[in-house]
N, C-alpha and C positions, 0 to 999 in steps of 0.2 A: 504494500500500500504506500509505497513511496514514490515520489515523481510526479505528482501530478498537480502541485502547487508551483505553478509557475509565475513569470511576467510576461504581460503581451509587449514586447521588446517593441513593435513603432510604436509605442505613445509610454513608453518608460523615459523620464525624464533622467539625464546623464549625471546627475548628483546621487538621482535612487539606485543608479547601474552602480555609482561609485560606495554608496553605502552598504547595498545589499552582497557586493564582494566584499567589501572590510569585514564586516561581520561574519558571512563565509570562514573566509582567512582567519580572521579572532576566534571563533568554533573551533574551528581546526588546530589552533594553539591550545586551545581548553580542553580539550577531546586529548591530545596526548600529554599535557600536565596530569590532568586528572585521573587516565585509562590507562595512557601508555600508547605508542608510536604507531602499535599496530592497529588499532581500533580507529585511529585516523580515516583509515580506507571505506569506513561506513558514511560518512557525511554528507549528508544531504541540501540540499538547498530548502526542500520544504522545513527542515529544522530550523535553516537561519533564515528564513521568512516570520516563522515563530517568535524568533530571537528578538529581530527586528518589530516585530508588532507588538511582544510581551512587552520592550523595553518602552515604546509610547507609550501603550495603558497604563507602564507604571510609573513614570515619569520622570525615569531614569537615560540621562542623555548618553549617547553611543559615543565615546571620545576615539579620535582616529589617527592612530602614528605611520608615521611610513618607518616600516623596519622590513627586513631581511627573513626568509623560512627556508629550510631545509629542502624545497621545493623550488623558490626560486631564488637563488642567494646572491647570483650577480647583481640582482636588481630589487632596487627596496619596492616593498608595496604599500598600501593601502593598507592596514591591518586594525581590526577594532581591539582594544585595549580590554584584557576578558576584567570580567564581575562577575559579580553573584549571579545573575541571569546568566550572563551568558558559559557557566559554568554549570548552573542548574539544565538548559537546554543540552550541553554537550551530555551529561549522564544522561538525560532523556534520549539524546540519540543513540548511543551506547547500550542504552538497553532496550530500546525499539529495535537493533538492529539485531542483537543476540536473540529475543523472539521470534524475530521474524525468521530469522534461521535456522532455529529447531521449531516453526513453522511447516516450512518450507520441506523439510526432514521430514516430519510425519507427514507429510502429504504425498510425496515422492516414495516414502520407505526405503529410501537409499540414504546412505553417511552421505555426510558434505564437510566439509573442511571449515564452512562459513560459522557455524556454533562455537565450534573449536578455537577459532581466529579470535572472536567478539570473547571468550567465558571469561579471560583474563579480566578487560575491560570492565567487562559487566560486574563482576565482585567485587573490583573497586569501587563502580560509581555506586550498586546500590548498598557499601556500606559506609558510605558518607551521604547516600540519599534515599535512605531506605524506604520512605514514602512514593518515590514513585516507581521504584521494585515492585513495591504490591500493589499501585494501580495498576503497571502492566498485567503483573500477573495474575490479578483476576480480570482486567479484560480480557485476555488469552482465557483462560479459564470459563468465561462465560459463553465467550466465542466457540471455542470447542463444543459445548454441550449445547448451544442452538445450533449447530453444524451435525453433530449426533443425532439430535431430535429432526433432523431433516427440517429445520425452520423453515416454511416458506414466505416467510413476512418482509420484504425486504425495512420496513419499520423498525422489528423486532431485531434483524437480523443486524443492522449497522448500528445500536443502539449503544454495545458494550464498548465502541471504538471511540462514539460520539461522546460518552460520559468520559472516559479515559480524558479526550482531548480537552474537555471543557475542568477535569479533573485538575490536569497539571497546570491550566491558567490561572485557577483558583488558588494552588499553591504557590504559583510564582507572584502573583498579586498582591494576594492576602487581602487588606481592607479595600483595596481597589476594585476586586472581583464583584463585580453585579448581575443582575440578569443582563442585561446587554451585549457583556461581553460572554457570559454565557451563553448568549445565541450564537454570535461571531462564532466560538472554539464546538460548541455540540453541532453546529449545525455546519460546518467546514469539516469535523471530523464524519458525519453524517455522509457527506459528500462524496470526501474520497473511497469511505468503505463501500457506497457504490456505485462510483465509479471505476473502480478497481474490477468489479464484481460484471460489469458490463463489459470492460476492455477484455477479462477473462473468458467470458463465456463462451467462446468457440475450445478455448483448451480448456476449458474445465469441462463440458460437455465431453469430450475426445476422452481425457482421461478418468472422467468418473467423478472429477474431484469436487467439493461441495461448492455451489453458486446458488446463492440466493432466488436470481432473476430464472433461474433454470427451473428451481422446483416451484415457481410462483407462475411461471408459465410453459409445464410439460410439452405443448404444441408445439413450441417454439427447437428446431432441432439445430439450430445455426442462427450466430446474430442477425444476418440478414432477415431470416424468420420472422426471427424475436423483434424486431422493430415494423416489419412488414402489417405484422398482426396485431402490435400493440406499443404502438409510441407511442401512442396520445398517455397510455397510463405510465409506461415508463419515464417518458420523459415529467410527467407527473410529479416524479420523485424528488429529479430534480429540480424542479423548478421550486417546488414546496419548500425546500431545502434551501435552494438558494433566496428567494424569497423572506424567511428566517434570519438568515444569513446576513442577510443585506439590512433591513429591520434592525439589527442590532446593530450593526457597523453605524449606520446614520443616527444614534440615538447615545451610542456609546463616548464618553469623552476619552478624545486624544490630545493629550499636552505637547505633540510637535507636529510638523508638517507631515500631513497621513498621503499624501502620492503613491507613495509605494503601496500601502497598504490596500489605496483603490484602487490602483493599478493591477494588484493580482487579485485581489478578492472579486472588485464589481467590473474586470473588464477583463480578466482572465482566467475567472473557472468559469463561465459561460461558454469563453473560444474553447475550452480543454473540453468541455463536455462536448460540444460539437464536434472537436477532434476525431475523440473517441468516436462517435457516433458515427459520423463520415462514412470509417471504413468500412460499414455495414449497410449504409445508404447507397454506397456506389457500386456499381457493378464491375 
């Protein structure tokens, strides 16, 4: 479920391009202070999109140095200077990534290397952040068992991803966390578990593996199917979702310049959903 929190790049302003890499880059220092070098290699951009947003709502400024990484060392970069957030985010990626891959493990029934890579990491961050250890792990844990029970709600079914998301705002927040931003993080986590769920559905179909939209619409044998026969309600989902979504963003106070933030939120998980959708509209 990762990837799919982007920027619509022509209408990102060049300050938010130069932001959203500091913070990158500054994760990526925090991720191997914190984990250790190797855990590095999980970092995601929808994490420092997180970063970037958590640190408005809390009104904690991003400070930016140009220094030097083991990555690119002839050349100084952009780099956010880590904090509390952005230290709290790195263990959240850290251990979003080691689920994800003894995920991925039971779902295959084959070993992978990627659990292995990430356990180091993950022991560290969740014992210095052991509150969001256990929100993963009983979202996994819930997820698993409406995936057993064969859920076919797609509601039901992205709910334990959607609390998770809206979970770890509330702790990075603290008195800041309100319903508003609570819509923003449930209803963005809402999103991605299905939209994941829909970009899947041709190989989850193939391989057996559990898909929400799959048992919510047996007819459907192929995405092309599946939207042929029922967009209006698929897309449904999202909209409702983004709708939500959106609703809190506009309602929520942000103490800096929020561009970036509408930039991917209200003008690039729309192009993403459409994305997705495309490659099963078109022939």
């Amino acid at each position: 479920m990762f990837g799919y929190v982007r920027t619509d790049d022509p209408y990102l302003y060049k300050k938010d391009d130069v932001l959203y890499g500091a913070v990158y880059c500054g994760l990526c220092k925090s991720i191997g202070k914190l984990c250790g070098q190797i855990a590095r290699f999980g970092l995601t951009y929808d994490v420092a999109f997180l970063s970037v947003l958590l640190h408005n709502l809390a009104d904690t400024d991003v400070k930016i140095k140009k220094q030097r990484c083991a990555a690119h060392w002839f050349k100084r970069r952009n780099i956010a200077v880590p904090d509390n957030i952005s230290e709290q985010m790195a263990a959240v990626n850290v251990i979003l990534c080691y689920y994800k891959a003894v995920d991925d493990r039971a779902d295959t029934g084959k070993k992978n290397l990627k659990s292995a890579v990430f356990s180091k990491g993950y022991r560290r961050a969740v014992k210095k952040y052991p509150q969001f250890g256990k929100a993963v792990e009983k979202c996994y844990l819930s997820l698993s068992a409406l995936e057993k029970n064969e859920c076919p709600s797609p509601d039901m079914a992205a709910d334990p991803f959607s609390v998770l998301a809206a979970e770890i705002a509330r702790e990075v927040l603290g008195g800041k966390f309100d319903e508003n931003v609570k819509d923003i993080f449930y209803f963005l986590g809402k999103w991605i578990y299905l939209l994941d769920a829909l970009d899947d559905f041709d190989k989850d179909r193939k391989s057996g593996n559990y898909n929400v939209f799959a048992l919510a619409y047996p007819d459907a044998h192929d995405g092309k199917q599946l939207l042929r026969l029922h967009r209006d309600e698929v897309f449904g989902f999202f909209n409702s979702a983004f709708f939500r979504l959106k609703k809190g963003y506009e309602n929520a106070k942000f103490y800096f310049n929020k561009d970036l933030a509408e930039n991917v939120l209200i003008r690039g998980i729309p192009k993403r959903t459409d994305a997705v959708a495309k490659k099963y509209l078109t022939d």
